[in-house]
C-alpha positions in Angstrom: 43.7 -10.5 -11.6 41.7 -12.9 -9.7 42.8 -15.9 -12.5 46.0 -15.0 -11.4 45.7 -14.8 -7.7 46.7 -17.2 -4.9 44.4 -20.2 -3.5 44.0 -18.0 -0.3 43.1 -14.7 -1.8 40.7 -16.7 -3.8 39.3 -18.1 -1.2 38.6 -15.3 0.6 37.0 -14.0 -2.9 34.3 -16.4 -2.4 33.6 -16.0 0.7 33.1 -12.6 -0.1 30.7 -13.4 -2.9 28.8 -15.7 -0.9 28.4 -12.7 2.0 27.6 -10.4 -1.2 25.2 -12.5 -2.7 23.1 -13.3 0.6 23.4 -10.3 1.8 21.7 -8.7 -1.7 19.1 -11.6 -1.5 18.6 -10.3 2.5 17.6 -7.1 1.1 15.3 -7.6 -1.4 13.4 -10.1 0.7 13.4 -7.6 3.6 12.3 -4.6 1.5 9.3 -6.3 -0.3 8.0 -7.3 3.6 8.3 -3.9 5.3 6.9 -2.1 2.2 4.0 -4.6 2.4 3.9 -4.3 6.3 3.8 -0.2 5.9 1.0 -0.3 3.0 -1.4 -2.9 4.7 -1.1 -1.7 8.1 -1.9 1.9 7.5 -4.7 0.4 5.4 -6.0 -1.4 8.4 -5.0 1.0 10.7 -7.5 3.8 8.7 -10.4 0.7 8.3 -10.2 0.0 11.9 -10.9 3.9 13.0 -13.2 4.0 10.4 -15.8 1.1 11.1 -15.7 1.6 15.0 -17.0 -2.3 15.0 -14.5 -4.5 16.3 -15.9 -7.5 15.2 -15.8 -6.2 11.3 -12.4 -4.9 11.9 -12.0 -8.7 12.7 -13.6 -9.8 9.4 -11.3 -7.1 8.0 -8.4 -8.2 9.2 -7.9 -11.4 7.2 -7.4 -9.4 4.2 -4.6 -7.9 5.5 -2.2 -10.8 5.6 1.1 -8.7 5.9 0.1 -6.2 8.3 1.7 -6.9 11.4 -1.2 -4.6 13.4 -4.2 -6.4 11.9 -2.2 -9.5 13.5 -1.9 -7.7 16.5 -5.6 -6.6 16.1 -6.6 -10.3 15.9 -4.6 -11.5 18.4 -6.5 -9.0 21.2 -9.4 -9.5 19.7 -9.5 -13.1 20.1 -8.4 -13.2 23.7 -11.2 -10.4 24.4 -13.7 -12.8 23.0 -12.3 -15.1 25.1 -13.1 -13.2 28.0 -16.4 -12.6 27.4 -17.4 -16.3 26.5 -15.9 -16.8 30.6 -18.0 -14.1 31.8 -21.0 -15.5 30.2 -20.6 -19.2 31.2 -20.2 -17.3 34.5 -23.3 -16.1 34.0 -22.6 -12.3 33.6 -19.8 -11.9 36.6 -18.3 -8.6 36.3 -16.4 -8.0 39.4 -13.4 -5.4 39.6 -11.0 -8.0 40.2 -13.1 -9.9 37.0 -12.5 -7.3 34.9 -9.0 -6.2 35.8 -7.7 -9.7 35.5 -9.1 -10.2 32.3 -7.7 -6.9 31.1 -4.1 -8.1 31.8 -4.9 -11.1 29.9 -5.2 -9.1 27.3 -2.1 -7.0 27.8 0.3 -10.0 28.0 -1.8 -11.6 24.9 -0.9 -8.4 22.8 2.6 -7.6 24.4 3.5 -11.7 23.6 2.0 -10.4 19.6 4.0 -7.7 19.6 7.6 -9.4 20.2 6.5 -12.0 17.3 5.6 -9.2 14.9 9.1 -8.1 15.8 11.1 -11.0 15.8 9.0 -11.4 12.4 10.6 -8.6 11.0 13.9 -8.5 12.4 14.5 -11.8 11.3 17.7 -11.8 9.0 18.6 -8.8 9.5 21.8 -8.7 11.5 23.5 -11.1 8.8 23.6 -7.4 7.5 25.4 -5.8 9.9 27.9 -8.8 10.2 28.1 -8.8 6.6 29.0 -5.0 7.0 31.3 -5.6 10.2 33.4 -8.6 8.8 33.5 -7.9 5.2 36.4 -5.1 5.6 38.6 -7.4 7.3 37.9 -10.1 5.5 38.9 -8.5 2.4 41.9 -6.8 4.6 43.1 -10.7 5.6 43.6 -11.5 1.6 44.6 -7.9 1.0 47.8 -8.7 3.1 48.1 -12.6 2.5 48.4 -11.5 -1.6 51.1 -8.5 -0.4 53.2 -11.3 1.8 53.0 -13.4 -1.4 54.5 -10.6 -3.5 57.1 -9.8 -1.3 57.8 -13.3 -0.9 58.3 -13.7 -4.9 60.5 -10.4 -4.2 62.8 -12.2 -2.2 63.0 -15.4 -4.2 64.0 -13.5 -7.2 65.8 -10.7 -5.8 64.3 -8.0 -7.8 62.1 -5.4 -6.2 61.7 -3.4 -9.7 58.1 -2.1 -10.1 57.2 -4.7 -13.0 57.7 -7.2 -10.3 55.9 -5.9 -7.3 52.9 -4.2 -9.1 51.0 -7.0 -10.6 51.0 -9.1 -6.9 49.8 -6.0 -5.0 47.4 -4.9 -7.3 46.0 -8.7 -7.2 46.1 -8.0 -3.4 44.0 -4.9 -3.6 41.0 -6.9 -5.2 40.2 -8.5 -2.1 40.1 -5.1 0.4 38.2 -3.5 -2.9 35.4 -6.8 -2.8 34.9 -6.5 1.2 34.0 -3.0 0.8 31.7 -3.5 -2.2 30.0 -6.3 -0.2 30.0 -4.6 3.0 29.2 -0.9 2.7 25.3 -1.9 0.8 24.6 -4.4 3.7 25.5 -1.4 6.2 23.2 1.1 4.2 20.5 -1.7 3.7 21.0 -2.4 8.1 20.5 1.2 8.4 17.5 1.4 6.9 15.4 -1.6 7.8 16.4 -0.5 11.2 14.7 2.5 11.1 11.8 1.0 9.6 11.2 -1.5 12.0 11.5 1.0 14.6 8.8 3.0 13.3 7.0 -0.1 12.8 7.6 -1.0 16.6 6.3 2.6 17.3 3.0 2.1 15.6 2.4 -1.4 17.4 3.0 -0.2 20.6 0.8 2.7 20.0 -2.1 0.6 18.5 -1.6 -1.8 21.4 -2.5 0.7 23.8 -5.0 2.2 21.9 -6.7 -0.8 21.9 -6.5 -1.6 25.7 -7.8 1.9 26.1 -11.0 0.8 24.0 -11.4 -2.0 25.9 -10.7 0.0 29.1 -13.8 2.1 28.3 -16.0 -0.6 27.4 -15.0 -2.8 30.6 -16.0 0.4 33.1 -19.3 1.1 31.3 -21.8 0.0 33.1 -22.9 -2.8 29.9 -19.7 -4.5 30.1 -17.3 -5.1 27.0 -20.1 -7.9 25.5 -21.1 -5.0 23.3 -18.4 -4.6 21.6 -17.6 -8.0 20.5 
C-alpha cells in the first residue's frame, strides 16, 4: 500500500517515521536517566542522613554522578565552604546581618541548582508531547490528500464501483493509522516522565530545605557553621 501510494502521502510517511523513530530514541534515553536519577539519589539521600558529616557526604557525593541531589548537595556545600573561608579571612565575624546574608547566598546558590537539575531532566522531553499533538494530524493531512486522489481517479474514469475506490482509500488510511502509532507512545512516554520529574522536583525541593535548615541550626549555635564543614 505504501509502494503504491502518492509522493505526498509518502511524504508525510516519513515524516512520520522520523517523529516515530526520535521519539522512541527520546524514550529510552529519558528512561535510563530518571531510573538512574531515582536509584542514586535515594542512595545518597539515605548516606547523607546516615553519616551526619557533611563534609563525607561531600566525599560521597562524587560517586553519585547521576543523582541530581548529590549535585544539589555539592553545589550548597561548596558555597557553604565558601562562606566560611570569608568568615575566617574575616577573622571569625559572625554578625546577624553576616550570617543572614550568607544564608541567602546559599539559598539562591541551591535554588539556581535546582532549575539546572530540572532543565537537566526535562530536556527533550516536549518533542514528546509535540510528537503526540502533531502526529494525528499529520497522519489526518495524508489521510485526506490520498482520499482527494481517489476521488480524483473517480472522476477521471467515471467509475465509482468499490474495486475502484477501495484500494486509494485504504492507501489513505495508512497515514491516519502511522500518526496514531507514532503519537499515542510519545503521549504515554510524556505522561510518565512528567510525573517522574515531578516527584523528582519534589524531593529536590525538599532536600533543599532540609539542608538550609541544617545550616540554619549550625549558623544560630553559638560555634558557628565552621563545625560542620
Amino acid at each position: 500500500m505504501v509502494s503504491n501510494a502518492g509522493i505526498i502521502v509518502r511524504l508525510v510517511l516519513a515524516l512520520l517515521l522520523f517523529f516515530s523513530v526520535f521519539s522512541w530514541a527520546i524514550i529510552f534515553i529519558k528512561y535510563r536517566q530518571i531510573r538512574r536519577a531515582y536509584r542514586e539519589s535515594a542512595h545518597f539521600t539515605d548516606y547523607f542522613w546516615k553519616s551526619g558529616d557533611l563534609s563525607d557526604a561531600y566525599t560521597k557525593c562524587r560517586l553519585f554522578q547521576y543523582s541530581p541531589i548529590a549535585r544539589v548537595f555539592r553545589t550548597g556545600y561548596l558555597e557553604l565552604r565558601k562562606l566560611v573561608q570569608r568568615r575566617a579571612r574575616k577573622n571569625g565575624e559572625t554578625s546577624l546581618h553576616a550570617r543572614l546574608s550568607g544564608n541567602e547566598t546559599i539559598e539562591r546558590a541551591l535554588r539556581r541548582s535546582v532549575n539546572t537539575e530540572l532543565t537537566r531532566l526535562t530536556q527533550w522531553a516536549p518533542f514528546l508531547a509535540t510528537t503526540g499533538n502533531a502526529a494525528p494530524f499529520i497522519g489526518l493531512f495524508g489521510t485526506v490528500w490520498g482520499i482527494m486522489s481517489s476521488f480524483h481517479g473517480i472522476g477521471v474514469r467515471g467509475s465509482a464501483s468499490l474495486a475502484v475506490v477501495a484500494p486509494g482509500i485504504s492507501e489513505a488510511l495508512v497515514a491516519t493509522a502511522a500518526g496514531l502509532a507514532a503519537a499515542i507512545p510519545a503521549v504515554i512516554a510524556y505522561n510518565y516522565f512528567t510525573q517522574k520529574i515531578r516527584i523528582i522536583e519534589t524531593e529536590l525541593q525538599n532536600f533543599s530545605a532540609d539542608f538550609l535548615n541544617i545550616i540554619d541550626r549550625d549558623i544560630l549555635d553559638d560555634r558557628g557553621v565552621d563545625h560542620v564543614v
